[in-house]
C-alpha positions as CSV (number, residue, x, y, z in Angstrom):
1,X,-106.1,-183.4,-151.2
2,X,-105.7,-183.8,-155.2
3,X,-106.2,-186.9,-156.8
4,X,-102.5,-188.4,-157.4
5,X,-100.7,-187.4,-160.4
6,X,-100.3,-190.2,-163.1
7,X,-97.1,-192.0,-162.8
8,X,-95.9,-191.3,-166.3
9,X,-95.7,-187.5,-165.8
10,X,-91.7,-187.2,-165.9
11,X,-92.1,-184.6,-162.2
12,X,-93.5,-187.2,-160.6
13,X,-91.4,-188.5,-157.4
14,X,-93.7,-190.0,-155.1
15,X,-96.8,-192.2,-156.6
16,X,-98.8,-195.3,-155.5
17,X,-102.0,-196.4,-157.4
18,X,-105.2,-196.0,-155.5
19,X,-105.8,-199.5,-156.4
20,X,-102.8,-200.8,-154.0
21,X,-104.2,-199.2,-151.2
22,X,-107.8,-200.3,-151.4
23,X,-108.0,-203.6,-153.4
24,X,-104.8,-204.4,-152.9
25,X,-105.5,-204.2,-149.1
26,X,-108.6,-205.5,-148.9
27,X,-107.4,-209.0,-151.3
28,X,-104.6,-209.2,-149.7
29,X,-101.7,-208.7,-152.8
30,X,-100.3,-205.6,-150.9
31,X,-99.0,-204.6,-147.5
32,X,-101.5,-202.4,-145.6
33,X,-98.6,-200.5,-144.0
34,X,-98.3,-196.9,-145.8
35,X,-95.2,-195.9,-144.3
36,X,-92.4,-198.2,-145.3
37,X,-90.0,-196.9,-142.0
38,X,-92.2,-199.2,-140.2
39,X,-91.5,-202.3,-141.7
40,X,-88.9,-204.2,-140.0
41,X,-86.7,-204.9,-143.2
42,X,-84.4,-207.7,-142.0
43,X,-86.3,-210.9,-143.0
44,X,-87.1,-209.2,-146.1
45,X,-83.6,-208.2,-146.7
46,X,-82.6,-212.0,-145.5
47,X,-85.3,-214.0,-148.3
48,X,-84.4,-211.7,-151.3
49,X,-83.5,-213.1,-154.5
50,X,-81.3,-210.2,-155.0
51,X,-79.8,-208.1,-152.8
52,X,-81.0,-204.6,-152.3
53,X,-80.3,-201.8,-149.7
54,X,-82.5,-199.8,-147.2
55,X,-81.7,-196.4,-146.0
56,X,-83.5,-193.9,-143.6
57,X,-86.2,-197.4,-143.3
58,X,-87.1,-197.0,-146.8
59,X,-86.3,-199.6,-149.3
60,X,-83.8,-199.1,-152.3
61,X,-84.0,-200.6,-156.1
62,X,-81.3,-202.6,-157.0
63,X,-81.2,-202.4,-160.5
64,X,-82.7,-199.5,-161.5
65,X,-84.0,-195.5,-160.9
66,X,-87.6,-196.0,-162.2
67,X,-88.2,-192.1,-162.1
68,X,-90.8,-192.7,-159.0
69,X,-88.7,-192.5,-155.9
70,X,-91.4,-192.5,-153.4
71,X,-94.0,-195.1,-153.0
72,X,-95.3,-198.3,-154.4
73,X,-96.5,-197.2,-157.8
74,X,-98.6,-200.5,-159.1
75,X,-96.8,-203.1,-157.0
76,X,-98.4,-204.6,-153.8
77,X,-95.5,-205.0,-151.9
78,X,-92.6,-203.0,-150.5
79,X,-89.3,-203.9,-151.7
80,X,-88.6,-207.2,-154.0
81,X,-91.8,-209.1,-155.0
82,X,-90.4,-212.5,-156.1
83,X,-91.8,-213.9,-159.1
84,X,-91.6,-217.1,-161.3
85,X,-91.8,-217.8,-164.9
86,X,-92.5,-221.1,-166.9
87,X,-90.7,-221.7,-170.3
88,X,-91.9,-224.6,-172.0
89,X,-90.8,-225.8,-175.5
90,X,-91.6,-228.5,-177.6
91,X,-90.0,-229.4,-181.4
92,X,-91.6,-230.6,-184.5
93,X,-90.9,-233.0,-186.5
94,X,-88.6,-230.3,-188.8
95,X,-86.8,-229.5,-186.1
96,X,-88.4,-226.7,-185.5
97,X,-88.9,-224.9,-181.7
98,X,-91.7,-223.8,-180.4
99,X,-92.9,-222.1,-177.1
100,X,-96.0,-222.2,-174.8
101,X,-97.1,-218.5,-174.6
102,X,-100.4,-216.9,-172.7
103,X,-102.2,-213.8,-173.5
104,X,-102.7,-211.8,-170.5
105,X,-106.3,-210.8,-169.1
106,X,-104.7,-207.4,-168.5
107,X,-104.3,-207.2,-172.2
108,X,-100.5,-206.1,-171.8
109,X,-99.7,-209.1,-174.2
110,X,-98.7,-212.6,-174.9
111,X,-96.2,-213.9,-171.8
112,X,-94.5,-216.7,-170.4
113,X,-96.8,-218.6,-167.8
114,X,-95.9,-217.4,-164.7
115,X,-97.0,-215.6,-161.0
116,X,-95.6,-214.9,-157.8
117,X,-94.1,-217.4,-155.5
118,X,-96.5,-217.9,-152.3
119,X,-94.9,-217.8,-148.9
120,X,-93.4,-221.1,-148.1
121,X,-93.1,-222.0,-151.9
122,X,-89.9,-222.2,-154.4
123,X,-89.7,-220.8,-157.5
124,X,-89.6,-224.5,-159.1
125,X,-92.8,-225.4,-157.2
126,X,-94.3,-221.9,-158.2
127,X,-94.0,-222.5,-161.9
128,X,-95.2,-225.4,-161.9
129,X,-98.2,-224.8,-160.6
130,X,-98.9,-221.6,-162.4
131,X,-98.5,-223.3,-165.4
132,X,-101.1,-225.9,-164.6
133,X,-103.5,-223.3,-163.3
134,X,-102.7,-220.9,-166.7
135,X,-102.7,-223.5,-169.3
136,X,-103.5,-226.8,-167.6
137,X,-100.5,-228.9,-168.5
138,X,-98.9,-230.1,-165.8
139,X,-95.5,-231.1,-165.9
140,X,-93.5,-232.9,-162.8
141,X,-90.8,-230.4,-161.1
142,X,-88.0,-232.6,-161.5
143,X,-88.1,-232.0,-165.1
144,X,-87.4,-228.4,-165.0
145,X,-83.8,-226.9,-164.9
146,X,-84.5,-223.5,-162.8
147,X,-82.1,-220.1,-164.2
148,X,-80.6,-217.6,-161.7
149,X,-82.8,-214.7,-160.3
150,X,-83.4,-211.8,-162.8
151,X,-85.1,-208.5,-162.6
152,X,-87.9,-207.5,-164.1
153,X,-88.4,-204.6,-166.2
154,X,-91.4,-203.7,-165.9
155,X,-93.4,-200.6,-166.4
156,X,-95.9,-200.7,-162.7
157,X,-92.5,-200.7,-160.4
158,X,-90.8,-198.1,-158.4
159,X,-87.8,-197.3,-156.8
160,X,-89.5,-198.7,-153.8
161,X,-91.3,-201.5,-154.9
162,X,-89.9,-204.1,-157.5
163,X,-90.7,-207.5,-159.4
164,X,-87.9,-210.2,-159.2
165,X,-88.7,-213.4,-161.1
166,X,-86.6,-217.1,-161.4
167,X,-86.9,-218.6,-164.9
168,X,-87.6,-222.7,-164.8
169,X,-86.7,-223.9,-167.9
170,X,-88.3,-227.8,-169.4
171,X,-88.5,-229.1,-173.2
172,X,-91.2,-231.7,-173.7
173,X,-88.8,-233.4,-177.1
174,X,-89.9,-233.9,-180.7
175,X,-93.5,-234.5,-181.8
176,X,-94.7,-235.1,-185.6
177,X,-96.7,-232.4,-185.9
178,X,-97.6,-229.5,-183.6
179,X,-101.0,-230.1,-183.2
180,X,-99.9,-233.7,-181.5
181,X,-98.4,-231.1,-178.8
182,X,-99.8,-231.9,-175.0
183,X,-103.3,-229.5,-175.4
184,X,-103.4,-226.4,-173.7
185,X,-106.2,-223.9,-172.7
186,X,-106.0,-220.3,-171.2
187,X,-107.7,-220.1,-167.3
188,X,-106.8,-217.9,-164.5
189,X,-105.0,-214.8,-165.4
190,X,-104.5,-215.9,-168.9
191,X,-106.8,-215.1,-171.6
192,X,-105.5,-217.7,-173.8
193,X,-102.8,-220.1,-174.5
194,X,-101.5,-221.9,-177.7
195,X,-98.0,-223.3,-179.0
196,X,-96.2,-220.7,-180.8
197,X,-93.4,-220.9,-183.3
198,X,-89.8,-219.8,-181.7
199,X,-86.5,-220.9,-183.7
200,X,-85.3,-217.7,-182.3
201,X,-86.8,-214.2,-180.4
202,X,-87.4,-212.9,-183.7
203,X,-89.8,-215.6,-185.4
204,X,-91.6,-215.1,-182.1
205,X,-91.8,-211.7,-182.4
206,X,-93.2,-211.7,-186.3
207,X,-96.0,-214.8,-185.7
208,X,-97.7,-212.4,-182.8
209,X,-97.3,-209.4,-185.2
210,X,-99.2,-211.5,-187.8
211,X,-101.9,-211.7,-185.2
212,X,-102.1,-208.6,-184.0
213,X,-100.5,-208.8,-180.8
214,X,-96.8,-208.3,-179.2
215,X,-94.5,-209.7,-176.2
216,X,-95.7,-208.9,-172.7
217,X,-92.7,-205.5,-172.6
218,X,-91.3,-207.3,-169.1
219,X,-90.6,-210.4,-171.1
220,X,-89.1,-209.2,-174.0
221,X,-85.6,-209.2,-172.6
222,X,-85.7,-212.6,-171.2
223,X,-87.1,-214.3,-173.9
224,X,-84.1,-212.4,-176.3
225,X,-81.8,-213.7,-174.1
226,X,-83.3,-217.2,-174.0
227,X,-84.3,-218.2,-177.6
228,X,-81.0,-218.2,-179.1
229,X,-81.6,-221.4,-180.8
């Protein structure tokens, strides 16, 4: 059998990294079932975020024909893999914003804290402890204010396998200066982590170009929609 065809070719229909299927498996990020008919659907169906059809046993995007019809492409999991993000501001002594960012291991970009929710965990619960384990501040969760469900746009889904995420939302108030900020430091999937100037999407946008770096694409949206001042 030929090796799988990449999943940016524009023919492709059905596609699934080899990566899902071996350390995927073996870690325990993806389902080990290859045939998604199997898969009793209702308690997925039942937890998700947003609500998505399955038809002939096989699960159905919600928001969007991702040009893979078949198969997992880079996602673990068949169907909605629910997701949550951390935004965390803070405000000079100017009055200007700014936002607690990480720059991914992957090297897709500088992103909002953020991972998927473990079984038995909120979305609250999960940002808050992915920001801890991604930057080390830790901030209590009755200080965030959590968004509604949102999909992700995001370049490793499929029309069978897709990213949710919940946006929690906390501003830590004014500080003199930004280097009197709480202290942050990359760890876990993040690279790095620092304070970064955000009156609005665009100011964001310009202080990673001056470093040579850009917004994690799957963000981009929801931080447009979010920063406006």
């Amino acid at each position: 059998m030929p090796p799988p065809t990449p999943p940016f070719a524009e023919h492709v229909r059905t596609y699934t990294h080899p990566d899902v299927l071996t350390t995927g498996v073996r870690d325990g990020w993806a389902d080990p079932e290859t045939d998604p008919r199997r898969i009793d659907w209702t308690a997925r169906q039942a937890a998700a975020a947003i609500p998505f059809e399955v038809i002939g046993g096989r699960p159905v995007n919600p928001c969007e024909s991702t040009g893979i019809r078949y198969g997992r492409n880079e996602l673990g999991h068949w169907g909605e893999a629910l997701a949550a993000d951390a935004m965390v501001t803070a405000t000079d002594s100017t009055g200007a914003r700014w936002l607690l960012m990480v720059e991914r291991c992957d090297g897709r970009g500088w992103a909002l804290p953020g991972g998927f929710v473990d079984p038995g965990e909120t979305p609250t619960d999960a940002a808050v402890r992915e920001l801890a384990e991604e930057t080390g501040l830790r901030v209590p969760a009755d200080r965030w204010r959590t968004e509604a469900p949102r999909y992700v746009p995001d370049s490793r889904v499929s029309d069978e396998a897709w990213m949710v995420t919940v946006l929690s939302r906390t501003d830590l108030g004014t500080y003199p200066v930004p280097a009197d900020f709480p202290p942050v430091h990359g760890s876990d999937d993040a690279a790095r982590a620092a304070w970064l100037p955000a009156h609005d999407y665009r100011t964001l946008v310009h202080c990673l170009a001056g470093l040579g770096a850009e917004v994690f694409p799957a963000h981009r949206q929801m931080l447009t929609d979010t920063l406006t001042a």
